[in-house]
N, C-alpha and C positions, 0 to 999 in steps of 0.2 A: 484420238484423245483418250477414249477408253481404253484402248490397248496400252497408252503411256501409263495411265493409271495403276493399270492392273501390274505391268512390270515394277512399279515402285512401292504394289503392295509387297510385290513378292521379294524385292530386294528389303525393305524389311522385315518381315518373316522371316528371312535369312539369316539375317543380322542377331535376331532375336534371338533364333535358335542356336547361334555359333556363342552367342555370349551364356545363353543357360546352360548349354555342356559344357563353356569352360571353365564357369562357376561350381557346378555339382563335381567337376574334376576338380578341379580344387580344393574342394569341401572332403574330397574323399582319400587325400594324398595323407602317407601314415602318419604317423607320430614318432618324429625323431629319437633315438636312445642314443643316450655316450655310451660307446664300446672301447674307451682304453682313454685312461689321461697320462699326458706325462709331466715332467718338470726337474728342474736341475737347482741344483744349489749351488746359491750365489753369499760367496765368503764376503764379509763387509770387512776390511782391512784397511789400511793405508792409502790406497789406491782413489776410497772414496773421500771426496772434497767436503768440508761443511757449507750450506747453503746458506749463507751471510743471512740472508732477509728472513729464512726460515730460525736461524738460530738468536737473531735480532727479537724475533716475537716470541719463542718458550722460554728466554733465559732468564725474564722476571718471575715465572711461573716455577722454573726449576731451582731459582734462589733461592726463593719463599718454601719449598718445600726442604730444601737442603737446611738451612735456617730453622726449619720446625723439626725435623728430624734430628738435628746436630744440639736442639735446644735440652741442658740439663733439667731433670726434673728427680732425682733424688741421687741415691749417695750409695756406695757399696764398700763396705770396711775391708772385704777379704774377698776372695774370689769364689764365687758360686755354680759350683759342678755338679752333673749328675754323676758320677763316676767317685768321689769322694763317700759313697758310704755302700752299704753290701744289700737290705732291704729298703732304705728309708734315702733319701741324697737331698743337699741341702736346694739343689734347684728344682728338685722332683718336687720338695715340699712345698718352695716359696710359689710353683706356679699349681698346686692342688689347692693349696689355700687360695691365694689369689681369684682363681675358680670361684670357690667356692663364695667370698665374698662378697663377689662383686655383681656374682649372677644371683645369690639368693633373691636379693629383694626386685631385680626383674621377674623374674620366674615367680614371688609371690605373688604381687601384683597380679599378673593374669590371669592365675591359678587358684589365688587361695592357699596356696602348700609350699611346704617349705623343702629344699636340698636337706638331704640326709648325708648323703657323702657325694664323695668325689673319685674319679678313678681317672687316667690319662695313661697314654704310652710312655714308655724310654724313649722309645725314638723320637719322639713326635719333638723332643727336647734337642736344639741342632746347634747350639754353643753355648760356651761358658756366660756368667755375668762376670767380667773382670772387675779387680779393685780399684776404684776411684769412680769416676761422674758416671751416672746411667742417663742414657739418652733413651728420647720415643725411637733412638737406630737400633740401640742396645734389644728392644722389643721386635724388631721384624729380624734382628740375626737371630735372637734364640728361639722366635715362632716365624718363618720366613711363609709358612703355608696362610691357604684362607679358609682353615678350619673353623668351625664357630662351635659354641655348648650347647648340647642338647639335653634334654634332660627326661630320662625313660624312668617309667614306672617298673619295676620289676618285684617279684614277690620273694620272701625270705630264703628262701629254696633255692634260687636262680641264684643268689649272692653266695651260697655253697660253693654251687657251682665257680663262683666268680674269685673263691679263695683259694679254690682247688688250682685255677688256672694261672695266681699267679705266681702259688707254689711250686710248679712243672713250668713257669717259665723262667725261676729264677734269676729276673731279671725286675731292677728298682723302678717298678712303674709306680709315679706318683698317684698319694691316694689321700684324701681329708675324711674327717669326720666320724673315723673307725680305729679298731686299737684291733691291731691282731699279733698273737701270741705263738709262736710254733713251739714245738716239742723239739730236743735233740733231734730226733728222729723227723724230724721235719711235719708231724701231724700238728693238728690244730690246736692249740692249749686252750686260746681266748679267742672268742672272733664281739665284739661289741661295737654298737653303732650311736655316735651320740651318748655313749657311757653306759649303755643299757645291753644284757645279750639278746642277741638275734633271734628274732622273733618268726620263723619259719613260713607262718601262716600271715603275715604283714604285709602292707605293701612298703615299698622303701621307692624315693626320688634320686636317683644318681646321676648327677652330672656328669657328662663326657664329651669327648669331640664328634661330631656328626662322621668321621672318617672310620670311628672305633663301632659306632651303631650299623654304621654300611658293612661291617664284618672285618672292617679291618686288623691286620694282628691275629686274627683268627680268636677273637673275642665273641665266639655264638654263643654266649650265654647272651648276650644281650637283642636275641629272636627271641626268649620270651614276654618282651618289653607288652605289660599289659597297654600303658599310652606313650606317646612319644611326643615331646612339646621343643619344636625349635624353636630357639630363644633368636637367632641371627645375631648375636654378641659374639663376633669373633674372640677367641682366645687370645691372640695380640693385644687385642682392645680394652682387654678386661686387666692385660700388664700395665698399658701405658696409664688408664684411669687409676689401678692404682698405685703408680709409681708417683702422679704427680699428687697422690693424695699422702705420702710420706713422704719421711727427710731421709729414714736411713733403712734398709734395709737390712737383713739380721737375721735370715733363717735359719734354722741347726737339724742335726741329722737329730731326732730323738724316738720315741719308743713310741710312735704310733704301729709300727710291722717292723717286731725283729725275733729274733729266735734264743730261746735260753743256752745258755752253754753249761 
């Protein structure tokens, strides 16, 4: 009887020890790494079927958006290009203003302080506003991006810099809030902000897109942004509020940046 005992001590002992090493084996196996992914592209054409049931439950959701999209909310007499003027264009302007607008009194709100000007890209402007009804569509074709305003501190000095760059780029980047002057010769006649001249040693608030402050365009004067306050007001956003806040729109190319002749 003792001897049975002793062999059923031993067969668990056994037991015990074949299950602890194959636990600590376990414990000790490596840590998997991906060494190569692949994957192929798959053309969506013709081929593929719409799934009744699945297009049964988005089509009221994609009505209602087609519907708010397609809905007029003001009016355009003539057609509005950036391409229509040589420093200033009537779309460049209608969306510097718009900016400027729409964000000041967010931006004061938080701040205390007020937009001084505005600056935006050419490109950032991706089609016409045609003549007749402006729709909230009319806003995601001419800003399709999810750009929003940022608004950097920068001092008098940096905004030299910022005239200098869009003299060498020759190119109609919209701008509010500023009146600047070239010479034949293309130097700087006037550069005034808010009507006032440029006060070197100042700070100044400029609104812009969060794309142009990432360096986009190759706009580094705006690394010397003393602060930097995202608003999260998409640029889009700031058209369609105020597209449905007029009837008619009516921008014009005029003498905020042009050059004597």
């Amino acid at each position: 009887m003792a001897k049975l005992k002793h062999f059923g001590y031993l067969k668990i002992q056994h037991y015990v020890i074949f299950v602890t090493l194959f636990y600590l084996g376990s414990c000790n196996t490596e840590t998997e790494q991906v060494t190569k992914l692949t994957g192929k592209q798959i053309a969506i054409d013709s081929s593929y079927q719409i799934v009744d049931s699945i297009q049964k439950f988005i089509q009221p959701y994609h009505d209602r958006v087609e519907g708010i999209l397609d809905s007029v909310v003001a009016y355009a007499p003539y057609t509005i290009s950036k391409t229509d003027g040589i420093y200033n264009t009537t779309a460049g302007n209608l969306m510097a203003d718009i900016v400027l607008s729409e964000t000041n009194s967010v931006f004061k709100k938080r701040t205390g302080n007020s937009i001084d000007l505005v600056l935006l890209n050419h490109g950032g402007i991706r089609a016409i506003i045609s003549k007749g009804n402006v729709t909230a569509r009319t806003a995601y074709e001419v800003m399709p991006f999810e750009n929003t305003v940022v608004v950097v501190e920068l001092k008098g000095k940096s905004l030299l810099k910022m005239v200098d760059y869009l003299i060498k780029s020759k190119r109609a980047h919209p701008v509010a809030g500023v009146q600047i002057i070239l010479n034949k010769d293309t130097t700087v006649n006037t550069f005034t902000i808010g009507g006032k001249p440029l006060d070197i040693d100042k700070s100044y608030f400029v609104a812009t897109s969060d794309y142009l402050v990432k360096g986009g365009d190759n706009m580094n004067f705006f690394k010397d942004a003393l602060s930097i306050t995202e608003t999260n007001y998409k640029i889009r956003n700031t058209m369609i509020d105020f597209f449905s806040k007029i009837d008619t729109l009516s921008p014009k190319i005029d003498l905020r940046y042009y050059q004597l002749q």
